[in-house]
N, C-alpha and C positions, 0 to 999 in steps of 0.2 A: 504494500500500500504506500503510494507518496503521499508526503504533507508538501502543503505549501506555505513556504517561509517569508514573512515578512519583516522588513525593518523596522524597528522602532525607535533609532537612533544609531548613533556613531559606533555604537560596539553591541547592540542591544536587537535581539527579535523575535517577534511573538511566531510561530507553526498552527497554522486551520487544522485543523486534523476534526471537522465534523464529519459526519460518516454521510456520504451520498446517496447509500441505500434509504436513509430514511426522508426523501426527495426533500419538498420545500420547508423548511423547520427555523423554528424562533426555539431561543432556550436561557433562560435565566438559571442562577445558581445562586447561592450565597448565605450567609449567616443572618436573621433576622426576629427582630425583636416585634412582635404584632399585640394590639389590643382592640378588642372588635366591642363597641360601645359600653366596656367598662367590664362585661359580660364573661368575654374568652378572651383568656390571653395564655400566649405561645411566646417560646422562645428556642429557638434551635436552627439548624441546618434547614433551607427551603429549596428545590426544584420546579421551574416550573418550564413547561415543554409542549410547542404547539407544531404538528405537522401533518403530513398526511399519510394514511394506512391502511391497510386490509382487517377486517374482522369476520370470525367463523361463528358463523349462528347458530342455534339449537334448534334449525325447521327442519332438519332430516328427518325421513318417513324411513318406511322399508322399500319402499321404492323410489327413491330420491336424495340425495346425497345434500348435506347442509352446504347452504348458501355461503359463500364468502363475496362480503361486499368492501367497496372504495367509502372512507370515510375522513372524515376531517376530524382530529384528533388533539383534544387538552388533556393533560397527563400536570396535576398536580403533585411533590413528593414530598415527605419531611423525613427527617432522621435525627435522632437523639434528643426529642424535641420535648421538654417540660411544659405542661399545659395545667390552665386551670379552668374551670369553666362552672361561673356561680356568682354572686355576689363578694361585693367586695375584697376582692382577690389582691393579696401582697400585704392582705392586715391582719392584724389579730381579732378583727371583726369576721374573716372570711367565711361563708358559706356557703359549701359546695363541693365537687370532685375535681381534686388533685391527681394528673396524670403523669406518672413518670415515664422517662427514656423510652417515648411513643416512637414509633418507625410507623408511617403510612404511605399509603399510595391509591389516588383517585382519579380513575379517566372516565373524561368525559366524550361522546364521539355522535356524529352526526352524518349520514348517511349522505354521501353527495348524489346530486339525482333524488329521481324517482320520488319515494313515499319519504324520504328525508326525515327516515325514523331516526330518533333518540336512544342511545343506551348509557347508564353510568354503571360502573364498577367501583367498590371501595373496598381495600383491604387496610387493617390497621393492626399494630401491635404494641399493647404496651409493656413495659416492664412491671411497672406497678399502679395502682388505683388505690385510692384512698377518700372516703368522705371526712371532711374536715366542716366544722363547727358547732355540733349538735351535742351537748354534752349527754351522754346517754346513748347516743346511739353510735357503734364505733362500725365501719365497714372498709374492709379493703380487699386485693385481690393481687395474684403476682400471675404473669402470663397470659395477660385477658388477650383474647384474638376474637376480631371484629369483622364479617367479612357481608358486605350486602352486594347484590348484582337486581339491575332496575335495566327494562327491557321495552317490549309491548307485552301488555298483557290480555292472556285469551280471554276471546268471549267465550261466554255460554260453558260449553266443553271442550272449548280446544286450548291448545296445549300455550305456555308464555314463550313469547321467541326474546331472547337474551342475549350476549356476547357467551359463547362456548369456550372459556379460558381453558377449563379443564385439557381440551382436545389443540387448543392454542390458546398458548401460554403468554400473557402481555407486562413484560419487564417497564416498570418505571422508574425513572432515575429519582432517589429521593435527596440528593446531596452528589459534591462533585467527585468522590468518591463510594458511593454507596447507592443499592436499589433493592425493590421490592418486586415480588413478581406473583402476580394477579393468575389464580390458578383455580376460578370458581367454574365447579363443572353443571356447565348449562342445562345439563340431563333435567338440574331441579327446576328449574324455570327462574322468574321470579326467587330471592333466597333475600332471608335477615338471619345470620348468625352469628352467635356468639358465645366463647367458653373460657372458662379460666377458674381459676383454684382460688375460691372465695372463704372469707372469713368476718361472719358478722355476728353483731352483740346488742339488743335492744333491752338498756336501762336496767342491763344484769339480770334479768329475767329470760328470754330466750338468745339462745346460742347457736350456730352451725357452721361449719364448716365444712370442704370437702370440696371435689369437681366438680362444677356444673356446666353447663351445658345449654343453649335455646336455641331454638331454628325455626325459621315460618317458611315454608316452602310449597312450591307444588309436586303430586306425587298422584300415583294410580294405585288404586285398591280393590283387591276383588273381595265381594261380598260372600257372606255362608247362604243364599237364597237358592241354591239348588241341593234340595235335601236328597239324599239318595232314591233314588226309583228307579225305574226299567228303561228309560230312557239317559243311555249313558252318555250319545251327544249331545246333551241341552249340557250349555256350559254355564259356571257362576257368571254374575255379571261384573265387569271391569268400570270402577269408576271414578273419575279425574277429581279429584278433591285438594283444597287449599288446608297443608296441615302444619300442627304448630305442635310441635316437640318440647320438651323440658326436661330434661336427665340430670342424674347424679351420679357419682362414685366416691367412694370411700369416705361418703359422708357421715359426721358427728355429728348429734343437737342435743342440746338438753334446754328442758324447761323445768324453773325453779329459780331458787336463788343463788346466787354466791356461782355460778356456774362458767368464772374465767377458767381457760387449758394454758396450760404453762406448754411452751415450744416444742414439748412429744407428744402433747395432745392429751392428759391427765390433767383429769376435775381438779380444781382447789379441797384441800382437807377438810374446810365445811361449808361444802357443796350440799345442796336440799333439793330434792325434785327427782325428774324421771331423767334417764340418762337412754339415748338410742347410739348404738357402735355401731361403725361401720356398714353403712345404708348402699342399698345402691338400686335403684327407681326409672323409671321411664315413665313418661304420662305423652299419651298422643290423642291430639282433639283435632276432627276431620270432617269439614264442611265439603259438600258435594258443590263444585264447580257447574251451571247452570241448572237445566230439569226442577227438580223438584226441593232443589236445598235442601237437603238433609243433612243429618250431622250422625258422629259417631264419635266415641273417646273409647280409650284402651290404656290403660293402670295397671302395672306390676312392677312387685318391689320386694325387697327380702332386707331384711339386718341379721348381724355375726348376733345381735344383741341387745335387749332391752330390760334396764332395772333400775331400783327406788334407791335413791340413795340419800344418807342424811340420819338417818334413826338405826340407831342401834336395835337389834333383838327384831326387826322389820327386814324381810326380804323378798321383794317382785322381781321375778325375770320371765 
């Protein structure tokens, strides 16, 4: 690959070295301090990146192979980027969620031509989260990963057409050194997810900790409405539903009092209430996409463990 070198002075010169594959392109870079009407304020590494590109859609059929279209392309990036977003931020008044050593990456894209559809993509990561002001109520979380993709959305019963990262993968620079790479698989349509290792405490009465997990997606479901009979090719029915997931793992709660964990996750010595170990849960709630709106939810859950704790010569499990 040649660069081309220009002078900038008598012994001094800067090298282009942009990459020509990614045709016509604007691109900012840099360290920056932001405050968005007193509300969110940011400070870190920003990229910001406009040009032109291809994207792979989620309209494949069985007989038709997904769309790749020309679109015009904003690629927002940050990197190591402290955030806070709440009232009065930077005080000891503040209230609100403190984000630490955030990494994200947000493209925005515009179909040149034709139906001049819209798609955005976000993916975000932070190190750490934190609520800060509420005495009483304490919450944080280490590893939160944020990922939404926003598309057209089906009518009736047809399916969401999206950007298909999964199957092409879309790298954004989030800093002049560092990037994020956008790997939402289209398959779900439509997606809000979110997971990370949470840790929260309301007013020392309930407790939990543990992994959680959300996701609002679209998805296909066959129903149990073909009960067995003599006609063995009547098949169940398949049907496209808007579903919202919530999981856990290796979750802890207790309800009572006095119920702070010391760093391995052990009650305080007079702790009072019910203790639940080592949880681990799914709950799935599933509206029918056009026809008839109907819903369906599905709950299953198991713990290592549940018992009273607090009174001598008293034992629940």
């Amino acid at each position: 690959m040649r660069w081309l070198t220009i002078a900038t002075g008598s012994s001094t010169s800067l090298q282009l070295s942009t990459e020509g594959s990614k045709g016509e392109m604007l691109e900012a870079s840099g360290n920056l301090s932001l405050d968005v009407f007193g509300f969110f304020q940011a400070e870190g590494g920003f990229s910001i990146e406009k040009r032109t590109d291809t994207l792979l859609l989620s309209d494949a059929t069985d007989t038709t192979p997904a769309s790749q279209i020309a679109v015009d392309l904003l690629t927002i990036g940050g990197a190591g980027i402290d955030a806070f977003a709440g009232l009065n931020g930077g005080s000891e008044e503040a209230l609100g969620l403190s984000l630490g050593d955030v990494n994200f990456g947000l493209m925005l894209a515009t179909e040149q031509g034709g139906a001049q559809r819209q798609f955005t993509s976000l993916k975000a990561e932070a190190g750490s989260i934190a609520f800060v002001g509420l005495d009483g109520f304490v919450a944080s979380g280490t590893n939160v990963v944020v990922e939404i993709n926003r598309g057209v959305a089906g009518v009736g019963g047809a399916a969401d057409v999206v950007a298909d990262h999964g199957a092409m993968p879309l790298l954004v620079t989030t800093s002049p050194d560092s990037s994020i790479e956008l790997d939402m698989d289209g398959a779900k349509g439509e997606i809000t997810r979110a997971s990370g290792a949470i840790d929260l405490n309301l007013y020392n009465f309930f407790s939990l900790n543990g992994e959680l997990a959300f996701e609002q997606s679209t998805s296909s479901i066959t129903l149990a409405d073909n009960p067995d009979t003599a006609d063995v090719d009547e098949a169940a029915s398949p049907v496209t539903v808007n579903l919202l997931t919530i999981g856990g793992k290796n979750v802890s709660a207790f309800v009572g009092m006095n119920g702070e964990r010391d760093s391995e996750g052990a009650l305080s010595s007079d702790a009072f209430g019910i203790d639940l170990d080592t949880a681990t849960f799914g709950v799935a709630v599933m509206t029918e996409k056009g026809g008839a709106a109907r819903s369906w939810s599905s709950v299953q859950a198991s713990a290592s463990g549940l018992s009273f704790v607090g009174i001598g010569g008293l034992t629940v499990a």
